[in-house]
Backbone atoms as SQL, in Angstrom:
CREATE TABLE atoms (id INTEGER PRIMARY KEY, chain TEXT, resi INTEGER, resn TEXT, atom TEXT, x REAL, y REAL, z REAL);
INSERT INTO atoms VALUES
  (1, 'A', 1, 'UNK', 'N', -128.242, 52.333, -8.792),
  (2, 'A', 1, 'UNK', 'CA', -127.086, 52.758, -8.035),
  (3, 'A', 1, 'UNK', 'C', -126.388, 51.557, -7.414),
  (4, 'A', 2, 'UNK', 'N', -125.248, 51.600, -7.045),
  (5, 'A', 2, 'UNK', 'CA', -124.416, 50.603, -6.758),
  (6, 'A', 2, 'UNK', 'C', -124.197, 50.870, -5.467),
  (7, 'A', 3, 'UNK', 'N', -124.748, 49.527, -4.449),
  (8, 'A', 3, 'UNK', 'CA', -124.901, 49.353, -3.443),
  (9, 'A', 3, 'UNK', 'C', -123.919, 48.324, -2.815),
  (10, 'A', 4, 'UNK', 'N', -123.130, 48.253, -1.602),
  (11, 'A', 4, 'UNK', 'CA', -122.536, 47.539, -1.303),
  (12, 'A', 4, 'UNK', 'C', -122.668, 47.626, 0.252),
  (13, 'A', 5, 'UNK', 'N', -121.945, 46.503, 1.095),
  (14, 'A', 5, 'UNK', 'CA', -122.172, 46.888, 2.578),
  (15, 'A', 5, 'UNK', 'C', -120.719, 47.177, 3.052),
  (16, 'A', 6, 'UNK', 'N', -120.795, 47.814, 4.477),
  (17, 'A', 6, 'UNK', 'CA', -119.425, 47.847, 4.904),
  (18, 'A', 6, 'UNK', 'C', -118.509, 46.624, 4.874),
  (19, 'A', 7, 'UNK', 'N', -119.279, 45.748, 5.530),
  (20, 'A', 7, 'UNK', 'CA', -118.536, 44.662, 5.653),
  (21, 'A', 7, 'UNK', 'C', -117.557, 44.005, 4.167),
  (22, 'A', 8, 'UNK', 'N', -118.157, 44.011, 3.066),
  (23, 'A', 8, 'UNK', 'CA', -118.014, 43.625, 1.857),
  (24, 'A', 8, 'UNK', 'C', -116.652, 44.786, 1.406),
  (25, 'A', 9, 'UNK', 'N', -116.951, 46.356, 1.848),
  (26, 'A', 9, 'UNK', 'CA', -116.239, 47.144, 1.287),
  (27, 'A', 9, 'UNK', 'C', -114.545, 46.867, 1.964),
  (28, 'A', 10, 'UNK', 'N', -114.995, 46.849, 3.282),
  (29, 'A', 10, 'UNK', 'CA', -113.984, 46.716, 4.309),
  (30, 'A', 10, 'UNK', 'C', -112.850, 45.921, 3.553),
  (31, 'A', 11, 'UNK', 'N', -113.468, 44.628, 3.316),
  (32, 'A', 11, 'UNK', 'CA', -112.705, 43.249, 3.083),
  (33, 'A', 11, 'UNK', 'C', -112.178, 43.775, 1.752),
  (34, 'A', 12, 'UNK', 'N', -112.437, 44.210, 1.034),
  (35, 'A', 12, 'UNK', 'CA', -111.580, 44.488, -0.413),
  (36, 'A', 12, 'UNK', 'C', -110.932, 45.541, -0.094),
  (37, 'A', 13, 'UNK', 'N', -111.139, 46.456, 0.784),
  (38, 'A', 13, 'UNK', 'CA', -110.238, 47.259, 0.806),
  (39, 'A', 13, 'UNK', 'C', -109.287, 46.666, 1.667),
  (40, 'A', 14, 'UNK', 'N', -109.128, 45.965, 2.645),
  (41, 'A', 14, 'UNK', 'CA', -108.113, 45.107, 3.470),
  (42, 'A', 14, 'UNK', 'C', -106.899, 44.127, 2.383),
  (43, 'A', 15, 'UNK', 'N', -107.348, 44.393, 1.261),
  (44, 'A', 15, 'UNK', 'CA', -106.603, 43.492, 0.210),
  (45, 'A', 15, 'UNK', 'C', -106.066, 44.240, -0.853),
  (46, 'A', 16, 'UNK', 'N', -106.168, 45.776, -0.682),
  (47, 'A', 16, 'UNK', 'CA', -105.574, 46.391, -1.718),
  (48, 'A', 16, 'UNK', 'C', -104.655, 46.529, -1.437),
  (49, 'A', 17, 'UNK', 'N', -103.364, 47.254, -2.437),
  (50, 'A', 17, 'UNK', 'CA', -101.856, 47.671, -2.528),
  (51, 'A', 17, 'UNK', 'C', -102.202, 49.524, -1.455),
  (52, 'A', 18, 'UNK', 'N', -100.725, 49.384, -0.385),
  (53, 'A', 18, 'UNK', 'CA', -101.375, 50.484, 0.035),
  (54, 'A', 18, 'UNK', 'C', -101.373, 51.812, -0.681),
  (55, 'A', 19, 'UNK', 'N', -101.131, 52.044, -1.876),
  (56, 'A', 19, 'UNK', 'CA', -101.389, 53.542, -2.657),
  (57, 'A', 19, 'UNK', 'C', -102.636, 53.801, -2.645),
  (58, 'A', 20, 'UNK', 'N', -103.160, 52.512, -3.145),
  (59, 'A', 20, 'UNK', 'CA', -104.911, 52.930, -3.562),
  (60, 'A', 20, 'UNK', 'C', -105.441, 52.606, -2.029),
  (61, 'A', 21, 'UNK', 'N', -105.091, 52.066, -1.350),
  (62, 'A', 21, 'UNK', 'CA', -105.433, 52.527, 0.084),
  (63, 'A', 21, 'UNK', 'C', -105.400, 53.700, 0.652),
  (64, 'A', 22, 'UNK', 'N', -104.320, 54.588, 0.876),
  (65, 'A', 22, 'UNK', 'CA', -104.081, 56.020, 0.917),
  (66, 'A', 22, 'UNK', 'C', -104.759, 56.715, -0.089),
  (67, 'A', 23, 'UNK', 'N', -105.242, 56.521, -1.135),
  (68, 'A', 23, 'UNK', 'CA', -106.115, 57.153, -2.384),
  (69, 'A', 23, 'UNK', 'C', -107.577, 57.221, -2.040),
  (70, 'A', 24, 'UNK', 'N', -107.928, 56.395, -1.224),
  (71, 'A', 24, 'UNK', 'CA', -109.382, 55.810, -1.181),
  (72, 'A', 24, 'UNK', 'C', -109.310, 57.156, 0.425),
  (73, 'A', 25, 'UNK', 'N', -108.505, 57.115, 1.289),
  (74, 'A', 25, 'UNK', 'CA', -109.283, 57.940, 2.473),
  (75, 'A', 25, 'UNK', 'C', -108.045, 59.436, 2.305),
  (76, 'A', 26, 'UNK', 'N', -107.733, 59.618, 1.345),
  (77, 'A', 26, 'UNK', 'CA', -106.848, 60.998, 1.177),
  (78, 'A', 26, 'UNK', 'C', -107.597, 61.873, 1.311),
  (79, 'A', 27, 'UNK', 'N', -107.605, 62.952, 2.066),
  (80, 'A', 27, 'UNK', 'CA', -108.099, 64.466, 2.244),
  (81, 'A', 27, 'UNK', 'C', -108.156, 64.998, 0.970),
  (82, 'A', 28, 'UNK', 'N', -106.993, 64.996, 0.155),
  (83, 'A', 28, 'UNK', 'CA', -106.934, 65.774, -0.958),
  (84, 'A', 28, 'UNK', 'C', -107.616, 65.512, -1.864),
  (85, 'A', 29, 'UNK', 'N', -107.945, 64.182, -1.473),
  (86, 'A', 29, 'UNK', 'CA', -108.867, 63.240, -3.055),
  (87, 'A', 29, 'UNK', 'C', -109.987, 63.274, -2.620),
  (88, 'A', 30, 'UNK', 'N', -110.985, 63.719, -1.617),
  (89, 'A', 30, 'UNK', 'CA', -111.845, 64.422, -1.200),
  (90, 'A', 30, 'UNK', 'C', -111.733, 65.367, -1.449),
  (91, 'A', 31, 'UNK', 'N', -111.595, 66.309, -1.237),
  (92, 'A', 31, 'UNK', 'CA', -111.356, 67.615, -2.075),
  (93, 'A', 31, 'UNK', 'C', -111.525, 67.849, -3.376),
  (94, 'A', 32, 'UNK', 'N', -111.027, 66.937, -3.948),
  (95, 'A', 32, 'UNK', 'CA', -110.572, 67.313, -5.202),
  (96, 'A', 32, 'UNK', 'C', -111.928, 66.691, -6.027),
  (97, 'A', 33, 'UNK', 'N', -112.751, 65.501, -5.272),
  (98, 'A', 33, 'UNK', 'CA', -114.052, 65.710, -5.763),
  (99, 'A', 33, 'UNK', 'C', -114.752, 66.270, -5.771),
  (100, 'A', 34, 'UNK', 'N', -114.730, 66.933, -4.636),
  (101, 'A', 34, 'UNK', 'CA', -115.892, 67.947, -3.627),
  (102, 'A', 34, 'UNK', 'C', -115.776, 69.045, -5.274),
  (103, 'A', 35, 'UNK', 'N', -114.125, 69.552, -5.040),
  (104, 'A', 35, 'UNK', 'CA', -113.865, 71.059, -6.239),
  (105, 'A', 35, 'UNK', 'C', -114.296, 70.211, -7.560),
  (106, 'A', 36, 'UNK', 'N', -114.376, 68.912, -8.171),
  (107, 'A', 36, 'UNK', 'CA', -114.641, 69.306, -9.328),
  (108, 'A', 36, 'UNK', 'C', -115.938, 69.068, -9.766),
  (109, 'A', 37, 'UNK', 'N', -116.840, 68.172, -8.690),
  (110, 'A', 37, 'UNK', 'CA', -118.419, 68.467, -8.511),
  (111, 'A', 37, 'UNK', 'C', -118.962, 69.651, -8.592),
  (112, 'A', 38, 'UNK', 'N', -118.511, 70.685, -7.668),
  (113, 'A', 38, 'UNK', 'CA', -118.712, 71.878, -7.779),
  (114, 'A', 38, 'UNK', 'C', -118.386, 72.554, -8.733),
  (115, 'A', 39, 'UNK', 'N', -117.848, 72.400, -9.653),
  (116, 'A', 39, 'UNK', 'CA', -116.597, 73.014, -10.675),
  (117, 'A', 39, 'UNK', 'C', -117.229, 72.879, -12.002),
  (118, 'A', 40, 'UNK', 'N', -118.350, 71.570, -12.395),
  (119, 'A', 40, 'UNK', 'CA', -119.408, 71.524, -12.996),
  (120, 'A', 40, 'UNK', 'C', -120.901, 70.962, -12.281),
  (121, 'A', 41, 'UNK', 'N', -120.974, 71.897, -11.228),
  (122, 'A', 41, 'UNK', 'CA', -122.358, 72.134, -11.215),
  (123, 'A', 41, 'UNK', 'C', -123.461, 71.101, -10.574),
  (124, 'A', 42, 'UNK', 'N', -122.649, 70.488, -9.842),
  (125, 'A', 42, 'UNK', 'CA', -123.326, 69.486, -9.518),
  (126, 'A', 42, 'UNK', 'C', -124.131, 69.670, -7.840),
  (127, 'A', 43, 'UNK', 'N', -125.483, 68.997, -8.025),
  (128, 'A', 43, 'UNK', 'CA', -125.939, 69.439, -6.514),
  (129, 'A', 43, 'UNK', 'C', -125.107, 69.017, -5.621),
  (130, 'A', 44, 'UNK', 'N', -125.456, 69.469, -4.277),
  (131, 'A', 44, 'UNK', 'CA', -124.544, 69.420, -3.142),
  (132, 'A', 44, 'UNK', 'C', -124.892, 67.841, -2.915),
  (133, 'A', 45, 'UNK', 'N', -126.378, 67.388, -2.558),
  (134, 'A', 45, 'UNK', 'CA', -126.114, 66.548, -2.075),
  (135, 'A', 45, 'UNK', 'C', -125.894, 65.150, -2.936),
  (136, 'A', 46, 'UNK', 'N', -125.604, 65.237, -4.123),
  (137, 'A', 46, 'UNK', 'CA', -124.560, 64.360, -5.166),
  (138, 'A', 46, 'UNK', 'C', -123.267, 64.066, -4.466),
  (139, 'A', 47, 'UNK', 'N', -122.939, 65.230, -4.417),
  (140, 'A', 47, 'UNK', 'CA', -121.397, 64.654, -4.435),
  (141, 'A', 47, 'UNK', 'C', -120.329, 63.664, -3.641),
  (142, 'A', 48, 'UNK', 'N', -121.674, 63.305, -2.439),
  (143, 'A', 48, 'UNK', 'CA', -120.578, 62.133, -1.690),
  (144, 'A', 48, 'UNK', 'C', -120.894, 60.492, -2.077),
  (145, 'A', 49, 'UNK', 'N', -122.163, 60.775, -3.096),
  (146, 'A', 49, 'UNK', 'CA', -122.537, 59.653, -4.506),
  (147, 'A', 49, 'UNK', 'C', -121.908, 59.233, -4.923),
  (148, 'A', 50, 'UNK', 'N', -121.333, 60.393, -5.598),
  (149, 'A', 50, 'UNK', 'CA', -120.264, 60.675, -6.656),
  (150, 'A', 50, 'UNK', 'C', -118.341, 60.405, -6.128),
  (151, 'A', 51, 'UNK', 'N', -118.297, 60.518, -5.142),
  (152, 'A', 51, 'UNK', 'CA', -117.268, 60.360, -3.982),
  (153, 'A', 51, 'UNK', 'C', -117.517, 58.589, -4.158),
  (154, 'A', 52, 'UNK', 'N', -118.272, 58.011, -3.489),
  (155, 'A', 52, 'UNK', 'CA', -118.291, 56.674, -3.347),
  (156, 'A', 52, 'UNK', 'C', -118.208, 56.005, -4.749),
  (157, 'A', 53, 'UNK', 'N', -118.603, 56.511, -5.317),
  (158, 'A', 53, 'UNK', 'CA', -118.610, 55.540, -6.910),
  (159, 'A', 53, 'UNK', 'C', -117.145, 55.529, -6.992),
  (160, 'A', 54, 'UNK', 'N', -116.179, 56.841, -6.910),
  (161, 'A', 54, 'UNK', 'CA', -114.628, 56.612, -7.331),
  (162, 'A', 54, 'UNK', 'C', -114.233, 56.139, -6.619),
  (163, 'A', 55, 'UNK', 'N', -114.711, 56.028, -4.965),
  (164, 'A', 55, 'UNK', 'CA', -114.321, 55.099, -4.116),
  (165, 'A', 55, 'UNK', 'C', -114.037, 53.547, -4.558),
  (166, 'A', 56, 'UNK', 'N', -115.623, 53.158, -5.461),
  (167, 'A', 56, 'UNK', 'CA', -115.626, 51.876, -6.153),
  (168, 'A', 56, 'UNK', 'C', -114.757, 51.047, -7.072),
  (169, 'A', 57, 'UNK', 'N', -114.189, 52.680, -7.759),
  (170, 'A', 57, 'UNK', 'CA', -112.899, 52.606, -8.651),
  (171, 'A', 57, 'UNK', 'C', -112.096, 52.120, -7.985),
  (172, 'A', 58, 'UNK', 'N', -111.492, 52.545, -6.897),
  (173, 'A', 58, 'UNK', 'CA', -110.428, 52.272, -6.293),
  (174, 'A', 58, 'UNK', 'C', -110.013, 50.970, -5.906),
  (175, 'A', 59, 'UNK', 'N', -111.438, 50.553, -5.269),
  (176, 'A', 59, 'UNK', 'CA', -111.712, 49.037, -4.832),
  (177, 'A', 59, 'UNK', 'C', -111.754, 48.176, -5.743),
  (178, 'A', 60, 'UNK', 'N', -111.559, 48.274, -6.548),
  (179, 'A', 60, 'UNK', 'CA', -111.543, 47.592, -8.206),
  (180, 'A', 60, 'UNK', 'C', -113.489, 46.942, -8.188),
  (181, 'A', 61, 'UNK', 'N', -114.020, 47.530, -7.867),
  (182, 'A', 61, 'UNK', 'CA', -115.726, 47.376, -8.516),
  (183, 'A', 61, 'UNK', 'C', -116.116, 47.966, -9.336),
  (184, 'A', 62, 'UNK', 'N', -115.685, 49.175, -9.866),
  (185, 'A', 62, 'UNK', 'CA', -115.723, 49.907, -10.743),
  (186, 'A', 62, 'UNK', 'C', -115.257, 50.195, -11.914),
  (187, 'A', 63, 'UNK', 'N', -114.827, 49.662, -13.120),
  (188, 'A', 63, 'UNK', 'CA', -113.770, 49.671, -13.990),
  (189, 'A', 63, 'UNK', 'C', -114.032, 51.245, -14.796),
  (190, 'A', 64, 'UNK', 'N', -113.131, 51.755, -14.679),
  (191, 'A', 64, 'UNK', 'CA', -112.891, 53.385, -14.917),
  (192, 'A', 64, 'UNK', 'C', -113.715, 53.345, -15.960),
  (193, 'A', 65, 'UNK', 'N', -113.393, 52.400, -17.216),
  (194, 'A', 65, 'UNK', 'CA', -114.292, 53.014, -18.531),
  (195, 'A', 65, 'UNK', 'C', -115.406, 53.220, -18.582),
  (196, 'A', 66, 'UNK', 'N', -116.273, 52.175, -17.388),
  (197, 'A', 66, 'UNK', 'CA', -118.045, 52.668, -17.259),
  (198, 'A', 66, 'UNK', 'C', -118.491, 53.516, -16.218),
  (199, 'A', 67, 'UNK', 'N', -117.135, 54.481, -15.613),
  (200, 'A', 67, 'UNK', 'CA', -117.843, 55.659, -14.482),
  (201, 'A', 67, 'UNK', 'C', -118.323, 56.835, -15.610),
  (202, 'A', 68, 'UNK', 'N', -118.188, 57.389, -16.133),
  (203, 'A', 68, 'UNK', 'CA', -118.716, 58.405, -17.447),
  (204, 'A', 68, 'UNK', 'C', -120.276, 57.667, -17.615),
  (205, 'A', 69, 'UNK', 'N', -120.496, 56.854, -18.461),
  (206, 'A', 69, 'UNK', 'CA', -121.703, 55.738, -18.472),
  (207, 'A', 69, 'UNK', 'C', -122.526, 56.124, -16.914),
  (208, 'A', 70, 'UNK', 'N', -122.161, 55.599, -16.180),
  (209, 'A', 70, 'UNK', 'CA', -122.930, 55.187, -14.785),
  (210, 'A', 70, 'UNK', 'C', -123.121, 57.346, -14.529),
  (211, 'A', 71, 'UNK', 'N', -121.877, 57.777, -14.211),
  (212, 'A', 71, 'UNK', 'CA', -122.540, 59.327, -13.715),
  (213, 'A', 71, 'UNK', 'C', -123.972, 59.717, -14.616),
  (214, 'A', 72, 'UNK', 'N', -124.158, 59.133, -16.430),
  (215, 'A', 72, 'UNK', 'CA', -125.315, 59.614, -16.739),
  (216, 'A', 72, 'UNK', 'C', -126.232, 59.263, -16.318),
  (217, 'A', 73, 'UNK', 'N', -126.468, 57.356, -16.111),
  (218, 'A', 73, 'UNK', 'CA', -127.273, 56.944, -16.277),
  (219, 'A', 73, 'UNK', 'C', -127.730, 56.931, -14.444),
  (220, 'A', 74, 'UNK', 'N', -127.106, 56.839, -13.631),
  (221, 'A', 74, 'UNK', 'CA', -127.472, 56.856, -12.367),
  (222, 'A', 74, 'UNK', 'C', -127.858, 58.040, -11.300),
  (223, 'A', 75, 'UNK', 'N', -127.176, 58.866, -12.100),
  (224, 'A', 75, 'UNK', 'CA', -127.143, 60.495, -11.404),
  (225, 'A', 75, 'UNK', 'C', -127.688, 61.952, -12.823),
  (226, 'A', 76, 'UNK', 'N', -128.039, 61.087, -13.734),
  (227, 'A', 76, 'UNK', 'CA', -129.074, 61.755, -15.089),
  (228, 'A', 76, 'UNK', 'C', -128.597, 62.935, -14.771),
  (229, 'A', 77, 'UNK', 'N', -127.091, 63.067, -14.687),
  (230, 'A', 77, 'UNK', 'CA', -125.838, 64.099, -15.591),
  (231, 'A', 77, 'UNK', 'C', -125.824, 64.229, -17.051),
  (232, 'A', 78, 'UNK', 'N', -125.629, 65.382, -17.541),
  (233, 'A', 78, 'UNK', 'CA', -125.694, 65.379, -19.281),
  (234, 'A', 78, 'UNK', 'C', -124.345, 64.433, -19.250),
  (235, 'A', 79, 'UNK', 'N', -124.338, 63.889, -20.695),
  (236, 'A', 79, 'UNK', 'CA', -123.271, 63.864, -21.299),
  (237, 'A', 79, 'UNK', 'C', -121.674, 64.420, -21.265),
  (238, 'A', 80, 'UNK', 'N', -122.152, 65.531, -21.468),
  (239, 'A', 80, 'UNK', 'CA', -120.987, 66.858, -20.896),
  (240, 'A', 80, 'UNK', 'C', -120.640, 66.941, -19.786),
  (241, 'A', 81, 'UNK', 'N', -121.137, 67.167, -18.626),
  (242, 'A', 81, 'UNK', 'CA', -120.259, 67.253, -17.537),
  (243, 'A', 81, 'UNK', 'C', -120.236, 66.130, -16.662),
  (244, 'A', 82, 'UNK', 'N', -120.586, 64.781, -17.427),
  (245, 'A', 82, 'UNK', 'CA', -120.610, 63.555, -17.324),
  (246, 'A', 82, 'UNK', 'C', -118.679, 63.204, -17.666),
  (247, 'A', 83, 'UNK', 'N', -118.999, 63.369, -19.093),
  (248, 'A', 83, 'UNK', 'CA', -117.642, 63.179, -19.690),
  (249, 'A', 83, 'UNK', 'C', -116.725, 64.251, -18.757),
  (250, 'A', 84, 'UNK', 'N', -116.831, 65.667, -18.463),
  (251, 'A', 84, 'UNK', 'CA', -115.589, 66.190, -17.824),
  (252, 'A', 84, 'UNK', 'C', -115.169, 65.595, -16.128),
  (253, 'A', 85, 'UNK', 'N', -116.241, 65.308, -15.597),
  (254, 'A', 85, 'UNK', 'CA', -116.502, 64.736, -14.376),
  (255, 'A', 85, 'UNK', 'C', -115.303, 63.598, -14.443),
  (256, 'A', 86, 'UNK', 'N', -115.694, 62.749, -15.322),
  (257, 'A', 86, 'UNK', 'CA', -114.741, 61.369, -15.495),
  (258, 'A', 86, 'UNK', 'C', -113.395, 62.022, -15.753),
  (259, 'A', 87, 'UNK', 'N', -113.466, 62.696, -16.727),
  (260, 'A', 87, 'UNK', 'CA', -112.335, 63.087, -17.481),
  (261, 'A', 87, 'UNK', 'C', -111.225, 63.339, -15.855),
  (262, 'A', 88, 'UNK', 'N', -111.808, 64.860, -15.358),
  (263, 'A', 88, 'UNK', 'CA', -110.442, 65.118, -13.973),
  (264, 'A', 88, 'UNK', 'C', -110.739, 64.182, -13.049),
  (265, 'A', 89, 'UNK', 'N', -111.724, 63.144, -12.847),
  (266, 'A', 89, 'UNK', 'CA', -111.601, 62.181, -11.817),
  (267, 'A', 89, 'UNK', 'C', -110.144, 61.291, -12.070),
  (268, 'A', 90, 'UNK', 'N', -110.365, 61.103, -13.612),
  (269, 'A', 90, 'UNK', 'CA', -108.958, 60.036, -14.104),
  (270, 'A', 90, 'UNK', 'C', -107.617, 61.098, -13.646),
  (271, 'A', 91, 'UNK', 'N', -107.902, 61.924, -14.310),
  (272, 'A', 91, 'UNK', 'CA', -106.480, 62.971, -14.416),
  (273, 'A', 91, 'UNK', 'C', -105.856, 63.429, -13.099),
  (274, 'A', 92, 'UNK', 'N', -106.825, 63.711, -12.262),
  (275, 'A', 92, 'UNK', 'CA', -106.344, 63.909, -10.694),
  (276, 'A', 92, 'UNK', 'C', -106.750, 63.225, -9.620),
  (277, 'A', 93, 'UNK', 'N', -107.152, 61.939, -9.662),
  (278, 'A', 93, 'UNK', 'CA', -107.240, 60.843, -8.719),
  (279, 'A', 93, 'UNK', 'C', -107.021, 59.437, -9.085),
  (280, 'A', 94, 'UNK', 'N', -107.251, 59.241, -10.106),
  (281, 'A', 94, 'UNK', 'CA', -107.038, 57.703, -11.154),
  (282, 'A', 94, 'UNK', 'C', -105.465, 57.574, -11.294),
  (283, 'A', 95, 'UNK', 'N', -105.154, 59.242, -11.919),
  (284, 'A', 95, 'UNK', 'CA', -103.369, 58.790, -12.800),
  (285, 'A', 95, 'UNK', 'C', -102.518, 58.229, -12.168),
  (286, 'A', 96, 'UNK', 'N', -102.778, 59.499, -10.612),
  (287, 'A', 96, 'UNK', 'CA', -101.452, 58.912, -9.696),
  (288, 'A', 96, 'UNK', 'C', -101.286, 57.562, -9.204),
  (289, 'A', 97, 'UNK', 'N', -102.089, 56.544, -9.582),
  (290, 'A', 97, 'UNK', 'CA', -102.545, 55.207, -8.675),
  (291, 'A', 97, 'UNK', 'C', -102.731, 54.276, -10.271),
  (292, 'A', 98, 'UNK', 'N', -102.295, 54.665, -11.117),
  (293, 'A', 98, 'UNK', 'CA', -102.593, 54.163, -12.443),
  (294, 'A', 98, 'UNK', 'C', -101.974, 52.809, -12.467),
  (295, 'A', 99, 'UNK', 'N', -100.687, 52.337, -12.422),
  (296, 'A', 99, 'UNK', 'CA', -100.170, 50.884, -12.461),
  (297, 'A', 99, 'UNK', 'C', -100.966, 50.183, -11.338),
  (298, 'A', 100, 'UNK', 'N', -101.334, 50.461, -10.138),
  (299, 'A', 100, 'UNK', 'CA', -101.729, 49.545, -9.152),
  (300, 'A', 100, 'UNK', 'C', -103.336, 48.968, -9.954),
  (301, 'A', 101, 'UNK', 'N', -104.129, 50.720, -10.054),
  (302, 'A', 101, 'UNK', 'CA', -105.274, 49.954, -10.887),
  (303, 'A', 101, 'UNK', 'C', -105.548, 48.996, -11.962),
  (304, 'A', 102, 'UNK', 'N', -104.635, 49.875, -12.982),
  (305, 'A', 102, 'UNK', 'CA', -104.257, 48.324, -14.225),
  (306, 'A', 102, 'UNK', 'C', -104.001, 46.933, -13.535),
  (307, 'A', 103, 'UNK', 'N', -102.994, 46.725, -12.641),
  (308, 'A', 103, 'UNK', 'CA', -102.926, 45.478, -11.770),
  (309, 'A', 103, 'UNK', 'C', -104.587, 45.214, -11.138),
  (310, 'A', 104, 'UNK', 'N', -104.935, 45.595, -10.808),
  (311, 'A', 104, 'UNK', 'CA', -106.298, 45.621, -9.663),
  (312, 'A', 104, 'UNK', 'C', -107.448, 44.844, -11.088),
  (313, 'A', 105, 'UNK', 'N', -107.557, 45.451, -11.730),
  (314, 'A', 105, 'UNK', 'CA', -108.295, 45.256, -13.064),
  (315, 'A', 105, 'UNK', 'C', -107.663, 44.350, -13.888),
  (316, 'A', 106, 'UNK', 'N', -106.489, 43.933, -13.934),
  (317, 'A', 106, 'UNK', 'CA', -106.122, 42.381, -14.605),
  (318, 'A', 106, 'UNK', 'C', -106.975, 41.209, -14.345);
């Protein structure tokens, strides 16, 4: 699992563009993990795991193509709701913030 400290998180997030700043503490983008954790099945107490890893995304520690990868191998999710997990993480928290991340990940 991917461990980091506040201090470390703080400082990269003090250096992002503010979209993915507003992305990283949005109500809705909480939510919208919380519903699609729940949505395939995932235990309760996963999902603020699972919350911080896209957090990681955001912070550019995470490069989107190995969160699918990491939900199996770290949280021994099938395949399947591995792949859908990623899939609406991109589609309803990744898209809207999509040029800043491509920048973030250059």
């Amino acid at each position: 699992m991917l461990k980091y400290t506040k201090e470390q998180l703080w400082d990269l997030y003090e250096k992002l563009p503010k979209d993915l700043q507003q992305a990283i503490f949005s109500p809705e983008n909480a939510e919208r993990i919380s519903q699609i954790c729940r949505g395939n099945k995932i235990e309760e107490k996963l999902i603020s795991e699972i919350a911080s890893y896209v957090g990681y995304i955001l912070l550019g520690l995470l490069p989107p193509a190995e969160f699918q990868e990491l939900l199996e191998k770290d949280f021994n999710l099938s395949p399947e709701k591995s792949k859908n997990i990623a899939r609406e993480v991109n589609r309803f928290i990744l898209f809207p913030v999509k040029a800043s991340l491509e920048s973030l990940y250059r």
